[in-house]
ZATIKOL-269617 format. One record per residue (C-alpha): y, x, z; residue in one letter. Coordinates in nm, 3 decimals, decimal comma, padded with zeros to 5 digits. Layout:
N
PT        Y        X        Z  voza
PT        Y        X        Z     A
...
END
This chain:
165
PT        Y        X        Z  voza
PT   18,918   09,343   10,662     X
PT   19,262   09,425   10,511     X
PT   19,400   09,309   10,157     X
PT   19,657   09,517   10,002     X
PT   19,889   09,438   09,671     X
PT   20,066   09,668   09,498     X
PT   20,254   09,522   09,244     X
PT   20,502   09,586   08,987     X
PT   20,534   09,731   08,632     X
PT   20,329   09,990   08,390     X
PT   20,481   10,345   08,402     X
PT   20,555   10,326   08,824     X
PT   20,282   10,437   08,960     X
PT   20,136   10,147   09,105     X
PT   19,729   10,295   09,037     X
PT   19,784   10,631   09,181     X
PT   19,973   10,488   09,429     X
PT   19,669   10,233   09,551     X
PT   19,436   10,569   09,482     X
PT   19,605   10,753   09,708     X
PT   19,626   10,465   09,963     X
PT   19,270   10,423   09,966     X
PT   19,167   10,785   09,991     X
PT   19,368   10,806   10,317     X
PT   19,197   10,511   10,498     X
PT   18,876   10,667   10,391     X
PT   18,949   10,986   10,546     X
PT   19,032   10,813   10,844     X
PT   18,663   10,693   10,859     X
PT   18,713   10,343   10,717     X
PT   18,579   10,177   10,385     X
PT   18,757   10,109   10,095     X
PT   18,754   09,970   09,747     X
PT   19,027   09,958   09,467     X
PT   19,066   09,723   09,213     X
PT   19,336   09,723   08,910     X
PT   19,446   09,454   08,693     X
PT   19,701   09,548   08,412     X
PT   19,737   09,395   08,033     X
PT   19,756   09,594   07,723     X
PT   20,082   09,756   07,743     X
PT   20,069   10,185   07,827     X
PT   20,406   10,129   07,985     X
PT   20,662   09,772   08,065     X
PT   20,378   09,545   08,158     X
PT   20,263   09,391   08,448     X
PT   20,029   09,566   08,687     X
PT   19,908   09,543   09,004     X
PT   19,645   09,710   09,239     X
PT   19,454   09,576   09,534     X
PT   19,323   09,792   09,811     X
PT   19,090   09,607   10,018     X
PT   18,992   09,840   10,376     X
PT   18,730   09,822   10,671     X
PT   18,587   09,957   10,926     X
PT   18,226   09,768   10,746     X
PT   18,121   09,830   10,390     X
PT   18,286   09,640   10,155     X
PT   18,035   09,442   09,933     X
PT   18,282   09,300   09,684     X
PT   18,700   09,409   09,624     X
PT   18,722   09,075   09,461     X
PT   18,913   08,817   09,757     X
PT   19,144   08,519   09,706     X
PT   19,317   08,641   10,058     X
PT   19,603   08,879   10,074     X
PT   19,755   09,013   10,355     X
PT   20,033   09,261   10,254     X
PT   20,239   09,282   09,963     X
PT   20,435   09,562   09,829     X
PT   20,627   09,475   09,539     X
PT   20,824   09,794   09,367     X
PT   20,950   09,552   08,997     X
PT   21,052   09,224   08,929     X
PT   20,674   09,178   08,754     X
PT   20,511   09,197   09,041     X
PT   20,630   08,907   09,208     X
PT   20,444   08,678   08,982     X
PT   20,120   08,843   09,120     X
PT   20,138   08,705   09,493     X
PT   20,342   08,373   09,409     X
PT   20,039   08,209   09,492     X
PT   19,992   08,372   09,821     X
PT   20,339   08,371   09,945     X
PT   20,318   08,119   10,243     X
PT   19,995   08,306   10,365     X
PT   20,127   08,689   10,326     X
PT   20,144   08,821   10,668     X
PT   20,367   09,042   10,492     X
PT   20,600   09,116   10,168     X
PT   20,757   09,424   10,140     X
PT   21,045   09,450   09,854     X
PT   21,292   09,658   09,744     X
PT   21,644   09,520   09,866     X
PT   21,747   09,500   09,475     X
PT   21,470   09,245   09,426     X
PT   21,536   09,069   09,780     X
PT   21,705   08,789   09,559     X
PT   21,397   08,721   09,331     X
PT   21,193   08,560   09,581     X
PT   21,213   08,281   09,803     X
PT   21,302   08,315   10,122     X
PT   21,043   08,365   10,355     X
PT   21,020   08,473   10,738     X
PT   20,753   08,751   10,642     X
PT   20,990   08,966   10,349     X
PT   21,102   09,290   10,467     X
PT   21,361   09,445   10,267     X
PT   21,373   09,802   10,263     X
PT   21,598   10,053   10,022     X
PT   21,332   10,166   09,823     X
PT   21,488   10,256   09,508     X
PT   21,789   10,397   09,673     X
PT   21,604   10,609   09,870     X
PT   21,423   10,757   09,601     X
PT   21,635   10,776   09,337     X
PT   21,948   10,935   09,588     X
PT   21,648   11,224   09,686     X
PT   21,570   11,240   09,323     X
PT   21,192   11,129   09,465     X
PT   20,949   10,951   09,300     X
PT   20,993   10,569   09,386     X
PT   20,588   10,459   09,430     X
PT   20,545   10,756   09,695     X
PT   20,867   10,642   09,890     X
PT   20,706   10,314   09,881     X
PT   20,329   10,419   09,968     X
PT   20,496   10,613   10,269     X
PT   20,643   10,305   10,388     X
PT   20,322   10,105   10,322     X
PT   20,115   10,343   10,510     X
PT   20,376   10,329   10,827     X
PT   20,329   09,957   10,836     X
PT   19,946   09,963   10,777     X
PT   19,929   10,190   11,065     X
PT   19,794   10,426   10,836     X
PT   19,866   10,841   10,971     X
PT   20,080   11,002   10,796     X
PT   19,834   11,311   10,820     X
PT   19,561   11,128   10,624     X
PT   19,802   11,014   10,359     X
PT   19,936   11,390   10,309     X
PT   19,565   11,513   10,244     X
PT   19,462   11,259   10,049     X
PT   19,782   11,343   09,866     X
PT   19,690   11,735   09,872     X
PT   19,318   11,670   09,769     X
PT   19,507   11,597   09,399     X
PT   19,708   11,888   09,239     X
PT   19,965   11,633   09,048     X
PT   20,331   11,658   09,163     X
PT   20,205   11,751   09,450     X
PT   20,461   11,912   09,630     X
PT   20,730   11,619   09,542     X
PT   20,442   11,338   09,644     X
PT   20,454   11,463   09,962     X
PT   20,820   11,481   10,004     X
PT   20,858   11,088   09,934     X
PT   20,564   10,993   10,130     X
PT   20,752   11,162   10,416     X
PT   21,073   11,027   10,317     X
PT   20,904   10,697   10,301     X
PT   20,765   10,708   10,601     X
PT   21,022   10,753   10,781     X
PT   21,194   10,454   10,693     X
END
């Protein structure tokens, strides 16, 4: 069983994003369940989503283990401080590479460059580059993408972009 965060502030993206995310491993024949934890605010607060995936059915998304981090605001970061040493691994933008501690398992990756300088949405880059790491095909990711008719077109763009970083 795999634990996914996605983490970082209201307005990005982050529940589509972990939609998306689980709809591919699904397609790919495994199980999945998504959970969402966000306070009050429409936009500015802190949010996160946690995809947890299997080849079994899942009986509960609830789990005090993570495994991989993606963290696309500043916010976020308080949502895995407590799993930090355990994280196999953290993915971050490079512009928030100074807000965390230093740890063997961050990967720093131009997330917000990339998307911004392609004029891309910045939680598809990211979900791209998620996917990549999760071992996730890029195939299944691009119809769980189509299956939805918002932004399409750009969504898949970034994934791709994202991807290929």
């Amino acid at each position: 069983m795999k634990k996914i965060r996605i983490a970082g502030m209201g307005g990005q993206g982050i529940r589509y994003s972990a939609h998306i995310f689980g709809e591919a491993v699904t397609q790919l024949g495994l199980y999945a369940a998504v959970h969402h934890s966000y306070g009050a605010e429409v936009r500015g607060g802190r949010i996160y989503s946690d995809i947890t995936y299997d080849e079994t059915p899942i009986t509960s998304p609830y789990s005090e283990k993570l495994d991989i981090a993606l963290i696309l605001h500043k916010l976020g970061i308080s949502s895995i401080r407590d799993h930090i040493e355990t994280l196999e691994l953290i993915i971050v933008d490079e512009e928030l590479l100074g807000e965390l501690y230093p740890h063997k398992n961050i990967v720093s990756v131009p997330l917000h460059k990339t998307a911004y300088s392609r004029d891309l949405p910045l939680n598809m880059v990211a979900l791209g580059y998620l996917a990549n790491k999760c071992g996730i095909r890029l195939e299944a990711l691009l119809s769980a993408i189509r299956d939805y008719k918002r932004n399409r077109e750009i969504n898949i763009r970034a994934v791709k972009e994202g991807y290929k970083l």
